[in-house]
N, C-alpha and C positions, 0 to 999 in steps of 0.2 A: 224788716221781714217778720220780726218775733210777733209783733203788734196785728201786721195783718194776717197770721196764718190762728192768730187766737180769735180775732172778732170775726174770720169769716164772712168776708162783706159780699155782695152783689156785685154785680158791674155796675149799676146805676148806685149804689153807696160810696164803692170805690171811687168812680168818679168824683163826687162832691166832696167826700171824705178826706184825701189825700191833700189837695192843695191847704183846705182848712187844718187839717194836721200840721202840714209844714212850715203853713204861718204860725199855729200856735208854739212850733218848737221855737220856732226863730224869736219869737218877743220872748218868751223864756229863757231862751238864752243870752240876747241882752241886758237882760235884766239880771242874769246869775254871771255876766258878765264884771260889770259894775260892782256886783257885791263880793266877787272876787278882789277887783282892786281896793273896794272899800275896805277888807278885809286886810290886805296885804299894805296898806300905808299903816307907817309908824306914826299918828297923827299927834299931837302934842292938844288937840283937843279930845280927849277920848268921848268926853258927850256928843260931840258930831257926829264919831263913829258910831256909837253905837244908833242915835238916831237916824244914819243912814242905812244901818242892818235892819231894822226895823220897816224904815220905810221900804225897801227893798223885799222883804217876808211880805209885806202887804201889798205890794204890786203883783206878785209873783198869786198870791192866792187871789185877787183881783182877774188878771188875767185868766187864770183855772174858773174861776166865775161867769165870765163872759164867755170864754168857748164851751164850758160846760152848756149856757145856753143854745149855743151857735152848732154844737155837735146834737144836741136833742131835735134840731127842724131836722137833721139829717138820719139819726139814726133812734132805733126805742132805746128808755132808759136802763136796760137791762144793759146792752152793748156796752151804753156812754160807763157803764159801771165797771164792766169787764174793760175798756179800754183804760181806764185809771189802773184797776189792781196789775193788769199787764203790764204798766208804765214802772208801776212799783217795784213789779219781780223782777223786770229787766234789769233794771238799776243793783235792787238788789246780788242779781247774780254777777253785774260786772265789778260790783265793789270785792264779792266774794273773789273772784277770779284774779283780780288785781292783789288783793292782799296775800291770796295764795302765792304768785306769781313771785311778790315781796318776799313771802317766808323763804320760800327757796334760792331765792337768791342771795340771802342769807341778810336782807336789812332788815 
């Protein structure tokens, strides 16, 4: 909801917009998937890991690449701009909200 009440789309944006959004969330998350577990094994080769963190940071801005093209047939570059910096505050705010969340409960 935070995404669309900030880019303000059309009906005919919304329409094209939304399934493309939800694909891009979904390979994104795969992909931060993976680099979760890649993160969380105790690997005894650590050059693996960390070439798996890497390759994984480059899939992931890969990906932002190509939707980034795939959101501009849909929407002007002003939008596709404002739909990143709103992906960021979100994020942003829920890390804020969570760590608060932490303090208070005293970890």
């Amino acid at each position: 909801g935070y995404i669309g009440l900030r880019l303000k789309l059309t009906a005919d944006e919304a329409r094209a917009f939304w399934p493309l959004y939800r694909q891009y969330v979904q390979e994104q998350t795969a992909v931060r998937i993976l680099k979760r577990e890649n993160n969380s094994n105790n690997s005894p080769d650590g050059t693996q890991q960390i070439d798996n963190e890497l390759k994984y940071e480059t899939e992931l801005v890969n990906i932002r690449k190509h939707y980034r093209d795939e959101f501009l047939k849909i929407l002007p570059p002003e939008m596709v701009s404002e739909l990143y910096k709103s992906e960021r505050e979100f994020n942003d705010e829920v890390l804020k909200q969570l760590s608060e969340r932490s303090v208070r409960a005293g970890d």
